[in-house]
C-alpha positions in Angstrom: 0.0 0.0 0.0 1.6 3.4 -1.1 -0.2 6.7 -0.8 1.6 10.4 -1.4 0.7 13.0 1.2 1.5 16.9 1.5 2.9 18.6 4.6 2.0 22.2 4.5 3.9 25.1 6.1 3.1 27.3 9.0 3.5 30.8 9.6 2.3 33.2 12.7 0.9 36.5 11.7 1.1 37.0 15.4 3.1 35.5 18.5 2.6 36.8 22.0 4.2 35.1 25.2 2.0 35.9 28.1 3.7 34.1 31.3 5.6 31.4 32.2 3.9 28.5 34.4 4.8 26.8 36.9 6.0 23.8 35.3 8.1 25.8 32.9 6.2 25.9 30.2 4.5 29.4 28.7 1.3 30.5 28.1 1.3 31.7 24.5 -1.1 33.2 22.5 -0.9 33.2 18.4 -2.8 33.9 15.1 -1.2 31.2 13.1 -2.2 30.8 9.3 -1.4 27.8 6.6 0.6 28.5 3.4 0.8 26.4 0.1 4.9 25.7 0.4 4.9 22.6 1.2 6.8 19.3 1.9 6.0 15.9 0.1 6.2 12.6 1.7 5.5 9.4 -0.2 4.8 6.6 2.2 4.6 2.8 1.7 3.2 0.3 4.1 4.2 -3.4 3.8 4.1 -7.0 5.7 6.8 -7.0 8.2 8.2 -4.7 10.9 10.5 -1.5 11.3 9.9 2.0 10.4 12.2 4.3 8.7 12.7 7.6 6.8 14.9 9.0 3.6 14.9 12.4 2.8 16.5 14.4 -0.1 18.7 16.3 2.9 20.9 13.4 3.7 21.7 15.5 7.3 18.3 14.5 8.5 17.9 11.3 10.6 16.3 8.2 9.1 15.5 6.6 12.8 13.5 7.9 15.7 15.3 11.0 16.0 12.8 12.0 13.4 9.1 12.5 14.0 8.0 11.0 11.2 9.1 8.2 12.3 8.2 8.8 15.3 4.7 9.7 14.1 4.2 6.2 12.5 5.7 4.7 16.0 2.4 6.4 17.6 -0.2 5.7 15.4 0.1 2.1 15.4 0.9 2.0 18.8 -2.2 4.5 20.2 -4.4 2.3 18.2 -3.2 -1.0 19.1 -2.6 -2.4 15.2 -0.2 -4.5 14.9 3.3 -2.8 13.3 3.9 -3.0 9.9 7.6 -2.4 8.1 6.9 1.8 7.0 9.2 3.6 4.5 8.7 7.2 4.7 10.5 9.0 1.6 10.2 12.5 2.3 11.2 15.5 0.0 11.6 18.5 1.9 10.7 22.0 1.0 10.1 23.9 3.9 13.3 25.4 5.0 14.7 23.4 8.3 14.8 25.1 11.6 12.9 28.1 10.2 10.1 28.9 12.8 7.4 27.4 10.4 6.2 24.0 11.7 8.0 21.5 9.2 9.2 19.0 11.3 5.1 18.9 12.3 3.7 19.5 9.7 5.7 16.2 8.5 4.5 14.3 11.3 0.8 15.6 10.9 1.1 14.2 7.2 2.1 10.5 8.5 -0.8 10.6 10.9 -3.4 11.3 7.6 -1.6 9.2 5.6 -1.5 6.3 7.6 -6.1 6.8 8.3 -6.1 6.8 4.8 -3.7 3.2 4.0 -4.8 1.4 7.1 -8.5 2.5 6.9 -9.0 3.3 10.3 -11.0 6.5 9.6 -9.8 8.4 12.5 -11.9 11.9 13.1 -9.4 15.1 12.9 -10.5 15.6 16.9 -8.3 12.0 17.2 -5.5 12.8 14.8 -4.8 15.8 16.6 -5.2 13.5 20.2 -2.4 12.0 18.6 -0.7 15.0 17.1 -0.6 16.3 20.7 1.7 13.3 21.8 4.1 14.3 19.5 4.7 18.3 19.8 2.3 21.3 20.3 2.2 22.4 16.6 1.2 18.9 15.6 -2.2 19.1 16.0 -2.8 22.5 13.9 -1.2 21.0 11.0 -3.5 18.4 11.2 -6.1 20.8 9.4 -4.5 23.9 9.6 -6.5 26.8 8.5 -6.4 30.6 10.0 -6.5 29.4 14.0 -6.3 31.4 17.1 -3.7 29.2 19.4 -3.2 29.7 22.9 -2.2 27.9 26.0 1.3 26.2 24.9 -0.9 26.3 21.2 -3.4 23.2 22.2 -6.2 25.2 22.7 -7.2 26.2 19.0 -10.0 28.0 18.0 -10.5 28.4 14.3 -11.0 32.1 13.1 -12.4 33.7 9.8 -9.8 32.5 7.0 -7.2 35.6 6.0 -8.4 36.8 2.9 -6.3 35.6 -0.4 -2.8 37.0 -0.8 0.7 36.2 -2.0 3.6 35.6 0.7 7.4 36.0 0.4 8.7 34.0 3.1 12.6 34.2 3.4 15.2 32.0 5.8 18.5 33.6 6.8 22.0 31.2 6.3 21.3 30.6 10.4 19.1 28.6 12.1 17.8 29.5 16.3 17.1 27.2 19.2 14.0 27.4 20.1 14.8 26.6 23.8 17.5 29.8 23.6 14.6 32.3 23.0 12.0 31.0 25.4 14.9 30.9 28.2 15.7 34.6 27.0 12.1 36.1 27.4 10.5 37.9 30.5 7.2 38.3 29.8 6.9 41.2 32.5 9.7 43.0 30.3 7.8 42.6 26.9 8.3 45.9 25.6 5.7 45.3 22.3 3.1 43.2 21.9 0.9 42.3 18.6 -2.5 43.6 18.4 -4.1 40.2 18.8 -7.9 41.2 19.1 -7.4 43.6 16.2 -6.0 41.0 14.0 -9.4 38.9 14.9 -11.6 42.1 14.3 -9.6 42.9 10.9 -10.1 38.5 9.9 -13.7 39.1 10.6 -14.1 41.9 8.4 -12.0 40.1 5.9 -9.4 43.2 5.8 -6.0 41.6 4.8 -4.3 45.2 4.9 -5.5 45.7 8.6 -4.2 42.4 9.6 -1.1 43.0 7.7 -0.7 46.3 9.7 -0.9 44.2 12.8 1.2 41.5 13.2 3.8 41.2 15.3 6.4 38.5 17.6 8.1 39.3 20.6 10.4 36.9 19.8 11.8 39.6 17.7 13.1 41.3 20.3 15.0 38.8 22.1 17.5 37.9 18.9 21.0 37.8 19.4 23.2 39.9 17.2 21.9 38.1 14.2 18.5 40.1 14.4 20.2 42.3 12.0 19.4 39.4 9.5 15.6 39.4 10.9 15.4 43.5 10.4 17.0 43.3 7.0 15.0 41.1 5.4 11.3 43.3 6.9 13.4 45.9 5.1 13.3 44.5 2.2 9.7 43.4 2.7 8.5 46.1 3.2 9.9 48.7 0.7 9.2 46.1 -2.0 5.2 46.6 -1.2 4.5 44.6 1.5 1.1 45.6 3.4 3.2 44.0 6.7 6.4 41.7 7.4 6.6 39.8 10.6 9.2 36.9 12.0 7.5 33.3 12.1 7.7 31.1 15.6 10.9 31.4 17.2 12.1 32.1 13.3 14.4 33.3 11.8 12.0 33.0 8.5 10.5 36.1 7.7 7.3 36.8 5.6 5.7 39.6 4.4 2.0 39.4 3.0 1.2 41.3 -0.6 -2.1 41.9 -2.3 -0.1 42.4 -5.4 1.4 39.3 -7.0 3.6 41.8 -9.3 5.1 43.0 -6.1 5.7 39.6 -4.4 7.9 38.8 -7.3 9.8 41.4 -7.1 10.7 41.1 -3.2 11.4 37.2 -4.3 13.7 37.8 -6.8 15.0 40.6 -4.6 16.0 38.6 -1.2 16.7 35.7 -2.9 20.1 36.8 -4.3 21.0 37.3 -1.6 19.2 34.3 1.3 18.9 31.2 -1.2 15.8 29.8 1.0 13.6 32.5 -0.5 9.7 31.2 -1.7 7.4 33.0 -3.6 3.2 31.1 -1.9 0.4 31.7 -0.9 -1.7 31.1 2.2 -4.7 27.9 2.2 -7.5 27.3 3.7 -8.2 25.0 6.3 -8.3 21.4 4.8 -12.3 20.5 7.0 
């Protein structure tokens, strides 16, 4: 049995970090949106055991070390079927260690692909139950969509979808630990915060400039020295047209959002002379 699946990018028009809790982990509250860049992972199921992955970046893991794998792990064992041998061959797209969910978004396509081969017919409420065993931005790629996040981005609650537009996303030569930057912050010393309930008013009244205007991650101002990268690349953005330019996750991708697709190409043929991992997409709708 062999299906083909695609893993769809993430990006957050806004990221605020609201407090830490007691068991270490942050409250966080984000307007996170789906985009058409995506990864493709053909999967085959067979008789035997053993579960493996190859990739077209020969630096990534083919063992557990990579949740794919470790996706596939989980399904079978959540739903107590019996383990079958799994080759995951999975050609990646979405720039590595970028801030925009590919590593989950992978593991959110195994999960669908595997309902589909095995039949099991699992609801999107139990793909994301299992999503959530795996990491906290599994379970929005499950369906993805235009989704208020919050908590440590379990609690989703689907929003009124950003209006249609074209997206320059661009990756600096660096990547950032994600466990650097939420040791970094102090929420009581967040000097900027993006205007969450106006990027919900502005979705409601399907206003993709006012949104645009709007977003924001304090994440931005907690970079090292390479935030020049981060500031450059808004710069660019934004002087090629862009209605708004805003860091993704804990980045360093950067995106800006254009209602011009004259424009986009322009700031994608701009930045990507000079930061290789440059794409030229657009957002997507929630798949249910």
């Amino acid at each position: 049995m062999e299906t083909t699946v695609r893993a769809y990018g993430k990006l957050n028009l806004s990221l605020d970090v609201l407090q830490k809790r007691s068991t270490g982990y942050h409250d966080l509250k984000m307007v996170m949106e789906t985009v058409e860049l995506h990864d493709r992972l053909h999967m085959a199921v067979t008789e035997g055991r053993g579960i493996r992955a190859e990739s077209n970046l020969p630096y990534l893991p083919a063992d557990d070390r990579n949740i794919a794998v470790k996706a596939a792990a989980v399904f079978f064992r959540e739903l107590d079927l019996p383990e079958r041998q799994v080759t995951i061959r999975l050609h990646k797209r979405i720039p590595v260690g970028a801030g925009m969910a590919g590593g989950s978004a992978n593991a959110a396509a195994v999960l669908r692909g595997l309902d589909a081969l095995m039949g099991t017919n699992l609801t999107v409420e139990r793909l994301q139950q299992l999503g959530g065993l795996l990491g906290s931005d599994v379970p929005y790629c499950i369906a993805g969509g235009t989704v208020l996040a919050q908590g440590r981005g379990d609690q989703m609650t689907p929003l009124a979808p950003l209006p249609p537009c074209h997206i320059v996303i661009a990756k600096p030569k660096f990547s950032i630990s994600t466990a650097s930057l939420f040791a970094r912050i102090d929420c009581g010393k967040i000097r900027h915060r993006p205007d969450t309930e106006g990027i919900l008013g502005a979705l409601e009244a399907g206003q993709l400039g006012e949104v645009a205007l709007r977003m924001y991650n304090v994440f931005e101002d907690v970079l090292d020295s390479r935030s020049k990268d981060v500031a450059q690349i808004k710069s660019v953005l934004l002087d090629c047209g862009a209605l708004g330019a805003c860091m993704t996750g804990t980045g360093p991708a950067v995106f800006g959002l254009f209602d011009e697709e004259s424009l986009a190409k322009a700031a994608w043929e701009r930045l990507k002379s000079v930061h290789p991992e440059t794409f030229l997409t657009r957002n997507r709708r929630a798949t249910v």
